[in-house]
N, C-alpha and C positions, 0 to 999 in steps of 0.2 A: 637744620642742615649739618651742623658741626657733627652729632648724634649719628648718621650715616655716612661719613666721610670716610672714614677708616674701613668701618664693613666693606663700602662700596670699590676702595683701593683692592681688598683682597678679595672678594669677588670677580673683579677685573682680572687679580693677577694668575686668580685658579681657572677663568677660563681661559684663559691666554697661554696658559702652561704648555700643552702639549707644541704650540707654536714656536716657543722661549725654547724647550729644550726637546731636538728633535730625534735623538738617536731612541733605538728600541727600548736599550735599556730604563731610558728617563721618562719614557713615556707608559712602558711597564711598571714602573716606580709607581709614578704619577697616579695610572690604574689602581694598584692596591692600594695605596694611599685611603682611596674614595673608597674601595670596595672594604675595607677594613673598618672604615669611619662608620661604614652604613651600619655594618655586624656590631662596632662600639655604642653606637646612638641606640640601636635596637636594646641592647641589654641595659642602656643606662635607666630605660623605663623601669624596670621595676628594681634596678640594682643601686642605681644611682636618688631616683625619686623615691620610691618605696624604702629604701634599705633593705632590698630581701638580697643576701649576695652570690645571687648561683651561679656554681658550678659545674652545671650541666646544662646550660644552652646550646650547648654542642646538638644534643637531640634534636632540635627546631632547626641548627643550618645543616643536620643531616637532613632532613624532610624535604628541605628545600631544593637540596643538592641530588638526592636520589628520587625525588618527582619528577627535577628537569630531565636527566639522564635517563630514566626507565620511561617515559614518555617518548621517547625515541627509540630505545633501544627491547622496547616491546610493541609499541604500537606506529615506532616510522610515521612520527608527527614532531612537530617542533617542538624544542624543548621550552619554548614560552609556554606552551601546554600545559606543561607542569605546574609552572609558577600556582595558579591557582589552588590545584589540589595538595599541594606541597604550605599553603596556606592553610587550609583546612585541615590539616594532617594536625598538623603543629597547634592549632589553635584547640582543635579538640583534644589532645593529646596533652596540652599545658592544663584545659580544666579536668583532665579525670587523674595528673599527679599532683595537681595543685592544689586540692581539696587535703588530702593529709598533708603535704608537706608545708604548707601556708601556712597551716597551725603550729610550727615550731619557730623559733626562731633562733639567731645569731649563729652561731658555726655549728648547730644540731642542724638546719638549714639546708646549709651547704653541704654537709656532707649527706644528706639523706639527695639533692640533686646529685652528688658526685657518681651517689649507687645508684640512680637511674641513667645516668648518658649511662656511665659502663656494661650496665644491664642491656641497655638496646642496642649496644655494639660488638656486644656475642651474640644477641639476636641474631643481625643484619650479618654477620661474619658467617653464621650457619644457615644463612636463609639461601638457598639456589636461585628464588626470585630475583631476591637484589644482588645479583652476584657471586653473596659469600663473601670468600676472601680477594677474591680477584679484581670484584667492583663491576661498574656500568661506566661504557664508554660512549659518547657524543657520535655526531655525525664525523668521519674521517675529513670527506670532500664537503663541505655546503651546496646543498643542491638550490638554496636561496637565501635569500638576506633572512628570514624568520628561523633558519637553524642559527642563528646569533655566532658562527663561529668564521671569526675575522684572522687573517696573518696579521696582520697591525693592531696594535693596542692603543690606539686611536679612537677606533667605532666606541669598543669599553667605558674610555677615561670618560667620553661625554654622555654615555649610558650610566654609569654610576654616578655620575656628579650629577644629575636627573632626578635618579633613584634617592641620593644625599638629601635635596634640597627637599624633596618630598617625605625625606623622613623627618629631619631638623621642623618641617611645619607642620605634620603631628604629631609630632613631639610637644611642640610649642604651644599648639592648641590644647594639647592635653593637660601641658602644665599651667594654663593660666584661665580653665575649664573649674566646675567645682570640684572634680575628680583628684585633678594637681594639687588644688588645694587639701583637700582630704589626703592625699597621699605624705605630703611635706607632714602634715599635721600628725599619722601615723609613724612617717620618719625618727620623729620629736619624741614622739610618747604616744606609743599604743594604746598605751590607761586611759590618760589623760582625753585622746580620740576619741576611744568607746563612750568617755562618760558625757562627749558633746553631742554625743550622739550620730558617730562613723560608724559606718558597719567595715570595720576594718576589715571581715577575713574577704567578704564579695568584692571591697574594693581594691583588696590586694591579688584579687585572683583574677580580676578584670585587667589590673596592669600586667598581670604575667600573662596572659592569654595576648594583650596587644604585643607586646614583646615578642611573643613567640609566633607570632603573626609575620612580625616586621623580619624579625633573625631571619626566617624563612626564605623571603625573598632575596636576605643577601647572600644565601646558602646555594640559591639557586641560579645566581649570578657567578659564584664563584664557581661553580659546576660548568657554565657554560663558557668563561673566559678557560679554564683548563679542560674543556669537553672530558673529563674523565671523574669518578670520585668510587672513591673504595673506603673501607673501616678508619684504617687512618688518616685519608685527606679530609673526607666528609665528620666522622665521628670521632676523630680525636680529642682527649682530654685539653691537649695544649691550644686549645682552638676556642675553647671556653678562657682558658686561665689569661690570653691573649686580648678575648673582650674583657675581662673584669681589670687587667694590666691599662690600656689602654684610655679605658674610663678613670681609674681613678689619676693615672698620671697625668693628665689634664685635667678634672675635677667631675667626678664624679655626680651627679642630680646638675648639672652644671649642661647650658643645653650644646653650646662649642668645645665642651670638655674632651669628647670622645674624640675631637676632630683632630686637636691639637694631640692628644697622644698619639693617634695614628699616627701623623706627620710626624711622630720624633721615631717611635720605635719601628715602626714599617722601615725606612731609610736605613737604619741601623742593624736590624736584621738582614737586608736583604745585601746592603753594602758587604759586613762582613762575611755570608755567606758565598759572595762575589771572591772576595779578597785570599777567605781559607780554606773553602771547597766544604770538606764534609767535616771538616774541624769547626767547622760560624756554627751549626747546630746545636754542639754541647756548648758553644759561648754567650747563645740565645738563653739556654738556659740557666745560666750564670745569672745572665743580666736579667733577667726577669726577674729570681730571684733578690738580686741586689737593691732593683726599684721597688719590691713589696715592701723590704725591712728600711729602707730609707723615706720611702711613702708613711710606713705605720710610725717612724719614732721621728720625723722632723716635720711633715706635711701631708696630712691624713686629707684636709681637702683637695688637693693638686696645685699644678702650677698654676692656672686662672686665679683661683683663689688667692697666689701665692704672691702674683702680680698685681690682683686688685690693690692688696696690702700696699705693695709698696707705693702703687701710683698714688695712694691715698695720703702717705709720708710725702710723697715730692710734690705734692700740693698741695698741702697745708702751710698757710704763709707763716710764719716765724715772728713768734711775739713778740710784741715793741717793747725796745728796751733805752734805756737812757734818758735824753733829756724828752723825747719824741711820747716817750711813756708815762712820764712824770706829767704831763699836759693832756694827756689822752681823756675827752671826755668820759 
């Protein structure tokens, strides 16, 4: 019982949230929060479990986000509609680049993901289909609750944190599946893997294919709480470097990791964005920065990790010393 006490307090207190604090803003807050956690948990599959660290997951919540939006805005159907094909888009789309790029590792990796999102967002920038440069926009009016588009970011907060719970349990599943296991054990030593007999590259491409599955679906949530998505909302660089931020500043392969980053840097962004108008933007990028090089040279696993440590120190009882010690059987 002890072992669920705590989860069960903040479980409490995250669906109670929108109740706690009820102005637009905190409830919008609240929203990204969860909608951010879902896009960090998606990537921490292969970024955080695997150690593959890409930079271009952006591609899978563009899929997601321009399935939902041109599902409407070509064929005047809901953009749950999308959801689906925006799954497959991504999923197919992760195994025909993840077959060469899975074969590289450490920052040959990531940059070889960097040149595919940017690749497919001069696509989609010259594609007339998807917009171009102008983008795919939602239903203006909802003509029914299935066009997902709410004035309140209320309906959201309790649709992503839906979405959240469903990600965190296969997630969960995945990491404690033999797949999880094989993955950590890749993480460790890819040699050492092969020679136990992992087939490292099918099961690294297996995690980035779920990855890009999941990213999908939060690609497509974010599309529909902003019924709009163009080259930079849907496909920007900074959207990827945001999940990979977010993950490791709460702990990376870590299955709450992602959650607790969202919760710090969501708040933080959006606060100073609030505060300095179109000045918080370059300070976003500041602080990003700032958290990479103090992540890499003081706390490479995150703050979970960073806390485990310490609860570990404050509850370790303190050796007996004096006369209590001298008698100690």
């Amino acid at each position: 019982m002890r072992r669920f006490f705590w989860p069960s307090i903040v479980l409490a207190l995250v669906i109670a949230y929108p109740l706690l604090f009820t102005t637009p803003f905190q409830q919008r807050l609240g929203a990204l929060i969860l909608l951010y956690a879902i896009i960090a948990s998606a990537w921490n599959v292969v970024g955080g479990y695997a150690g593959q660290v890409s930079v271009g997951h952006v591609v899978f919540f563009g899929c997601g986000a321009y399935a939902a939006m041109g599902a409407y805005a070509h064929f005047a159907v809901s953009p749950l509609v999308g959801i689906p094909v925006g799954i497959v888009a991504s999923v197919l789309i992760a195994a025909v680049i993840g077959v060469p790029t899975l074969r590289l590792s450490g920052h040959y990796f990531s940059m070889a993901t960097i040149a595919v999102a940017e690749l497919v967002r001069l696509i989609v920038t010259n594609t007339d289909y998807l917009g171009a440069a102008v983008g795919l926009s939602g239903p203006t009016v909802p003509r029914n609750v299935f066009d997902m588009s709410f004035t309140s970011a209320l309906p959201y907060y309790y649709l992503f944190l839906l979405v959240l719970i469903a990600t965190l349990w296969i997630t969960w599943r995945m990491t404690n599946s033999r797949m999880g296991f094989y993955l950590r054990a890749i993480k460790d030593s890819e040699r050492a893997a092969r020679s136990l007999g992992a087939q490292a590259s099918r099961i690294k491409l297996y995690a980035f294919m779920l990855s890009a599955g999941l990213t999908s679906v939060g690609g497509a949530l974010y599309a529909m709480m902003f019924g709009f998505v163009d080259p930079e909302s849907g496909l920007g660089i900074l959207i990827s470097v945001k999940m990979l931020i977010m993950a490791a500043l709460g702990g990376a392969g870590l299955l709450f990791g992602p959650l607790v980053g969202a919760a710090i840097l969501v708040p933080l962004e959006e606060i100073s964005n609030n505060l300095l108008g179109g000045k918080g933007a370059g300070l976003t990028f500041v602080v990003y920065g700032a958290i990479i090089v103090l992540l890499a040279r003081f706390q490479p696993g995150g703050l979970l990790l960073l806390l485990g440590r310490l609860r570990g120190r404050w509850s370790a009882k303190p050796p007996a010393t004096g006369e209590g010690a001298a008698h100690a059987p």
